[in-house]
N, C-alpha and C positions, 0 to 999 in steps of 0.2 A: 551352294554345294559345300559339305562338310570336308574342311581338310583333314588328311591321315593323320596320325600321332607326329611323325618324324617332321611334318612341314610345318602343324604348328611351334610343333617343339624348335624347329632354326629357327621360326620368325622370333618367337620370344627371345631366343641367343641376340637375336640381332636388337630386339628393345633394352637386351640390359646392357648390351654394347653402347648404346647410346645413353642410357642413365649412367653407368660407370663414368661416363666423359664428366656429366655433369654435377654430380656425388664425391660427396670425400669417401676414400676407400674405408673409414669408418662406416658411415653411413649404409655403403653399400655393402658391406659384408653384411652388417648385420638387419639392416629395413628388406633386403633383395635377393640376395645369394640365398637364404634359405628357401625361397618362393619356388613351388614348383606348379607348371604349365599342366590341367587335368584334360584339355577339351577345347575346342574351338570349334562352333556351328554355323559359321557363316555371319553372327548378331552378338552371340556371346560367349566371351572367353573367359573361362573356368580357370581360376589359381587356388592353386589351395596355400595357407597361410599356416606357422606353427600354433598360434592363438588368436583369441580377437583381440589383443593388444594391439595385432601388427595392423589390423581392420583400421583400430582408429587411428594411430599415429600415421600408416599411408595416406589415409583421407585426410587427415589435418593439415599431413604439413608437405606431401609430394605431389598430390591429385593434379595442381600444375603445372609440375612437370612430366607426371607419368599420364596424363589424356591426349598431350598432343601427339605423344611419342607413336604410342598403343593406335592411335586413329591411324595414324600415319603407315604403318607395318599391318594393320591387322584390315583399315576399312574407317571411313568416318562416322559410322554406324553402332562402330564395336562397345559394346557396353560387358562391363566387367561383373563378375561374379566370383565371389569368395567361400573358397570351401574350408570351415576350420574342423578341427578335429573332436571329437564327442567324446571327453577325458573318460566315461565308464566304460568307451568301447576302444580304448589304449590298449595296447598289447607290450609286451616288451622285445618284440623283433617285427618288424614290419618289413612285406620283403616287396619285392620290387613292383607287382604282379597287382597290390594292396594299394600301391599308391595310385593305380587309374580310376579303384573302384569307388566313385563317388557316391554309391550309396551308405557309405561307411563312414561319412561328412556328414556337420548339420553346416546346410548354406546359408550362406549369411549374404545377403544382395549387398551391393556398391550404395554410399549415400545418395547417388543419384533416382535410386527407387526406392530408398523408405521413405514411407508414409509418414510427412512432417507437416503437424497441424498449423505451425505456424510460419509455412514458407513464403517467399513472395515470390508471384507468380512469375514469369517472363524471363527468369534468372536459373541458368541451368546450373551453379556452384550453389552447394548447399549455406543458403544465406537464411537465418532467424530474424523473424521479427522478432525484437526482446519483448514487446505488450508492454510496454513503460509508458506513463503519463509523462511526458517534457515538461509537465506544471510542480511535479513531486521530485525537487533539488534539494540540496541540500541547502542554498540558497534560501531556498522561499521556507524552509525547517526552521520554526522559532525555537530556539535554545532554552533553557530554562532548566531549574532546578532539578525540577519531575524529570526530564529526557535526558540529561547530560551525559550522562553513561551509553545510553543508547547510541547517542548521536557519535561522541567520540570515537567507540566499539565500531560502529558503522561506516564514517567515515576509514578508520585506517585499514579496517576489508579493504574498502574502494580501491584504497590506494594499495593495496597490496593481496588481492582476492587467492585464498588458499595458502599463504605463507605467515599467516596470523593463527595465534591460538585460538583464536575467537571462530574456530571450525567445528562444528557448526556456529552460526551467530544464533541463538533462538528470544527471538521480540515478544513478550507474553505484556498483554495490559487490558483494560477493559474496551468496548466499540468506541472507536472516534477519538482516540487520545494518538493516532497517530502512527499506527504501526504499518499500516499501507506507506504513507508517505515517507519513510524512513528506510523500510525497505526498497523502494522505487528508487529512492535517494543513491541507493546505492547503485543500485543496476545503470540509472544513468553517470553516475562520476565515474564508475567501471568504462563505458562504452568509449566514455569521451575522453579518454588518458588511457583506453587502451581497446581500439575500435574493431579489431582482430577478434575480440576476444566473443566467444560465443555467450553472451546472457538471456534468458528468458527468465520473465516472471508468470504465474499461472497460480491461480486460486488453485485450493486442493478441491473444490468441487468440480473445476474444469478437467482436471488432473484424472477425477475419477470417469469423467463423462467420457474420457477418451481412451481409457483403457478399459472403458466395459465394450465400448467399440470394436477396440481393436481385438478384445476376446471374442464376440462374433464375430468379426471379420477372419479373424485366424492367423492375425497381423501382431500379435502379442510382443515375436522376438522384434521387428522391427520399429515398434512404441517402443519397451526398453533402450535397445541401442541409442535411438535417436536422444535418448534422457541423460542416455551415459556418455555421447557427446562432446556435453555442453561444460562449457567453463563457468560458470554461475547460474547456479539455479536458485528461483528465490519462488517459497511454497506460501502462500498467503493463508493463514487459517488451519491451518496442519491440523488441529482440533476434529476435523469435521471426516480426519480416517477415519476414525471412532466407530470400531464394529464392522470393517471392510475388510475382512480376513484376507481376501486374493490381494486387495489394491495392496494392503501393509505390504503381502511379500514382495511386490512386483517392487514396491519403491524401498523394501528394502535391498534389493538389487542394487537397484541407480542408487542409492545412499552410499553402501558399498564402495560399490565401482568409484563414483566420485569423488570420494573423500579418501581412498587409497590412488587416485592418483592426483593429490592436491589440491582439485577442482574445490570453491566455495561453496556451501550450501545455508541459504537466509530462511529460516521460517519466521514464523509469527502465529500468533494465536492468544487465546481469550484467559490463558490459563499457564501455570508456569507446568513445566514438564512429569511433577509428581504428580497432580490434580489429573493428567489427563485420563480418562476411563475407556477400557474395552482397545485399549492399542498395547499389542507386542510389547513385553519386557525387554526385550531385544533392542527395539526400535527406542523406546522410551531411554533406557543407557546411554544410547546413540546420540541422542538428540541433548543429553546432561554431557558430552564429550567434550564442546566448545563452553560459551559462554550464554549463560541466561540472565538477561536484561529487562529491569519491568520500566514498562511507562505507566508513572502515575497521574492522577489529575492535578492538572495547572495549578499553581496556586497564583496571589494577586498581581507578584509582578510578571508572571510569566501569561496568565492571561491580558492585562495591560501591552506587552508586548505583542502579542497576538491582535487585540484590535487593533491597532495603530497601523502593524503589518498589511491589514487585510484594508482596514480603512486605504490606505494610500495605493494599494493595488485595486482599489474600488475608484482613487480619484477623487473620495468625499474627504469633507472637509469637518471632520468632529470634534469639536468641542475636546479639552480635557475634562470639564465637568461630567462630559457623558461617558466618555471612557473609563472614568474612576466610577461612575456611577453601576456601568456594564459590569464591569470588572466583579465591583462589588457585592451586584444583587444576583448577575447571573450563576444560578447554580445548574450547570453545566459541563459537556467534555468540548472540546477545540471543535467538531462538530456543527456542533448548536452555538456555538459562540459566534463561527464565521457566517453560521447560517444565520445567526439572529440579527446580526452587523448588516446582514444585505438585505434583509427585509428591512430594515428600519431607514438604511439610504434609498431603496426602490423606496418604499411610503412615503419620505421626505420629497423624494423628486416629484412623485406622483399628487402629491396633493400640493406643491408649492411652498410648503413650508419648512422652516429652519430646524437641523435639527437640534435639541433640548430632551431634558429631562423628562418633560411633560409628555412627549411626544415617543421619546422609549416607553414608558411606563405602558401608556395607551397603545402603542401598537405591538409591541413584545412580549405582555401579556398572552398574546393568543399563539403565539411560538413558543418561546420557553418555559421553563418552570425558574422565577425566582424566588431566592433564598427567603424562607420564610420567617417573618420578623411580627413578633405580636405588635401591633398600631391599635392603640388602646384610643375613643374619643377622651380622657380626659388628659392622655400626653397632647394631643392634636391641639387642646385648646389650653394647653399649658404654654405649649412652643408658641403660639399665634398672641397667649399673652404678654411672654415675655418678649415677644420680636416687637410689638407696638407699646410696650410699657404699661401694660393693663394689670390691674390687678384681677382675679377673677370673681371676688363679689361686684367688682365695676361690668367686670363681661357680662355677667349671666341678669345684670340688676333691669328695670324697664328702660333705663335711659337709652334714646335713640339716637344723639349724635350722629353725626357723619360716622364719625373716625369709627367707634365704637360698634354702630350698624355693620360698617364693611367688613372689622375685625369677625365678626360672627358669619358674616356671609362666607367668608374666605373660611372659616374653620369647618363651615356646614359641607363648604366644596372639597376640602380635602379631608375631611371625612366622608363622604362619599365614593371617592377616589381610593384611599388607604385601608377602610374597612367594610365590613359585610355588614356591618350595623342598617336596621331600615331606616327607610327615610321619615318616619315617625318616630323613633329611636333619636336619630340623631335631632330632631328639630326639640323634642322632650328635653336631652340634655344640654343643648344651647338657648337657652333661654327659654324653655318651654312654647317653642315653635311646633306648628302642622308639617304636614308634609310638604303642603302646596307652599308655604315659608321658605322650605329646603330647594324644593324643584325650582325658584324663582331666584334661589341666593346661586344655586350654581351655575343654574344659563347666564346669568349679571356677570359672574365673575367669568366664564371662559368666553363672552365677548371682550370684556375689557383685555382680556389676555391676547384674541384677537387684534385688535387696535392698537393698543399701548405697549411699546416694547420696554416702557421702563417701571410699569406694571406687570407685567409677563415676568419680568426678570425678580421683582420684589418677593410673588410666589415662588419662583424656584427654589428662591432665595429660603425663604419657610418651609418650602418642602422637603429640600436637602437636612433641615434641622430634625424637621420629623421622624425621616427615614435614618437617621443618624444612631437611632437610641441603642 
């Protein structure tokens, strides 16, 4: 049964009797005393609000104290609804008669029923999952030359989100050098030094997938609100507005909104902010307001530091020779580099074997792209003569000796290994050998490298000189 005007009108007297207890009479002149009672139906009581300012700052920071009150006077049932005012239908005397008429409002529901894609269920306070990786710290963020700006920039948001120039932050670098993780980085040192604080991260593909939603659904203003919110918002791949006329406006809204009332805004994306194409001048200004940060590709010590990182959070035990080796040949982003690290410890574990040189070369081959370096067979059998003290009319002459035989086997095998040359090519310029000479010099030699660990090591030993030039 709906109550008259006058009785919801006391019970409200009577909740702000009760807030005034608990309110400094700042607070309360200015969060409550303007709030006027529109409607009460038995389920939901209608206030109307001077703007949506007062929407959010009630929900933020009283909804604790004004639910139990409101249940307690009105019903435990009572759910709230706000009516604010629709500035082009402003008048300059509004009379008494105009305040009841709620069709003269756009309402705006309580956070308890907008539509929030990332709530957790079971939890009636409007609580955000932030969507953060717990693995993407600042912590586990290898530092380097390339990032340092980034990281820096990054880190003091964390510690200080929306009181930094660095508003907006925008992360621009190419795929896989890092801009997910640095972003994330932040969103988690955010939570965890200030766990209050409302952060979400969200790809802008997700971003668009939910407000083409929310336009069929007819849930448009309640997607914004819930965007305008948040005290960090971190947009991963901004890039990918590109050409979404409706979504630019809608997120020029939340842009807006958030960064006039101090809130943080993180993007990232593929490209620095002039490059971007088919996105609002508006927005693209916006986005040049804070700081843009590139991340560039690792160089040797800072990939170096990256394996050794990922090695030890793997538990393997690598070699410096193969780390400098990694370091060196991979021509890769942080990506491919951690990706290449863990294929090569799974292959180690999986086949039994230690890992080495010989053992990257062969199985990371078919993962990465490395750095390409002309390996010529007359360096090959340059290096193999000077590592045995050959001259090379002795190498190439008929003499069969031991010493001399193996010198050519070992050059036929890492030629093999180092070039495309065929294996009638290569047996031609080693002493003018057949192929079946070649196929029989390099099974000899990767058993002996099987068995003998102080032959195993002797090639490396040659092959690191090869690969050197």
């Amino acid at each position: 049964m709906s109550l008259t005007h006058p009785t919801y009108g006391d019970v409200w007297q009577h909740c702000l009797s009760q807030i005034k207890e608990r309110t400094s009479d700042e607070e309360f002149a200015k969060w409550f005393k303007p709030i006027v009672p529109l409607g009460f139906d038995g389920t939901t009581l209608k206030l109307k609000v001077p703007n949506e300012s007062y929407v959010y700052h009630i929900e933020k920071h009283f909804i604790p104290l004004l639910t139990p009150i409101i249940r307690q006077q009105f019903g435990l049932k009572t759910k709230l609804r706000y009516a604010v005012p629709r500035p082009e239908r402003s008048t300059t005397a509004v009379t008494e008669a105009d305040m009841t008429a709620i069709n003269t409002f756009a309402t705006q529901t309580n956070t308890a029923n907008i539509k929030n894609p990332f709530v957790i269920p079971g939890i009636r306070k409007l609580v955000i999952d932030p969507q953060l990786n717990p693995h993407y710290t600042f912590d586990t963020f290898v530092e380097g030359d390339c990032n340092r700006l980034c990281r820096s920039a990054g880190f003091s948001v964390a510690v200080e989100p929306g009181s930094t120039p660095f508003n907006p932050l925008y992360i621009y670098g190419d795929s896989g050098l890092g801009k997910t993780h640095i972003a994330q980085a932040i969103g988690m040192e955010v939570k965890q030094r200030r766990p209050s604080m409302q952060v979400l991260y969200v790809s802008m593909n997700k971003f668009q997938a939910q407000f083409t939603n929310a336009v069929r659904s007819g849930e448009i203003n309640d997607f914004i609100h819930f965007y305008q919110m948040l005290d960090v918002l971190i947009i991963d791949d901004i890039q990918e507005l590109s050409g979404k006329e409706k979504t630019q406006n809608a997120f020029f809204n939340i842009f807006n909104h958030l960064h006039l009332s101090g809130k943080q805004l993180i993007m990232t994306s593929d490209k620095p902010p002039v490059e971007l194409k088919d996105i609002e001048q508006r927005l693209i200004t916006r986005f040049k307001w804070g700081l843009s940060a590139q991340l560039l590709p690792p160089d040797y010590d800072t990939k170096v530091k990256i394996i050794r990182n990922k090695a030890a959070r793997l538990g393997a035990d690598v070699p410096e020779e193969v780390i400098d080796y990694l370091a060196q040949n991979i021509n890769a982003n942080i990506r491919e580099i951690e990706g290449a690290l863990s294929s090569l410890v799974a292959n180690a574990s999986f086949l039994g074997k230690k890992i080495t040189n010989t053992l990257a070369k062969d199985i990371l081959k078919v993962y990465v792209q490395f750095n390409q370096k002309e390996i010529t067979l007359d360096h090959i059998q340059k290096v193999v003569c000077e590592h045995f003290n050959l001259d090379e009319a002795t190498f190439k002459s008929p003499r069969r000796t031991r010493e001399i035989a193996q010198a050519r086997q070992i050059a036929m095998y890492l030629s093999k290994q180092h070039t495309k040359a065929p294996l009638t090519i290569i047996g031609a310029a080693i002493g003018g050998k057949n192929h079946a000479t070649v196929l029989h010099a390099c099974k000899a030699i990767s058993n002996l490298m099987e068995t003998d660990k102080v032959f195993r090591y002797q090639i490396e030993e040659i092959e690191k000189k090869v690969l050197a030039r």
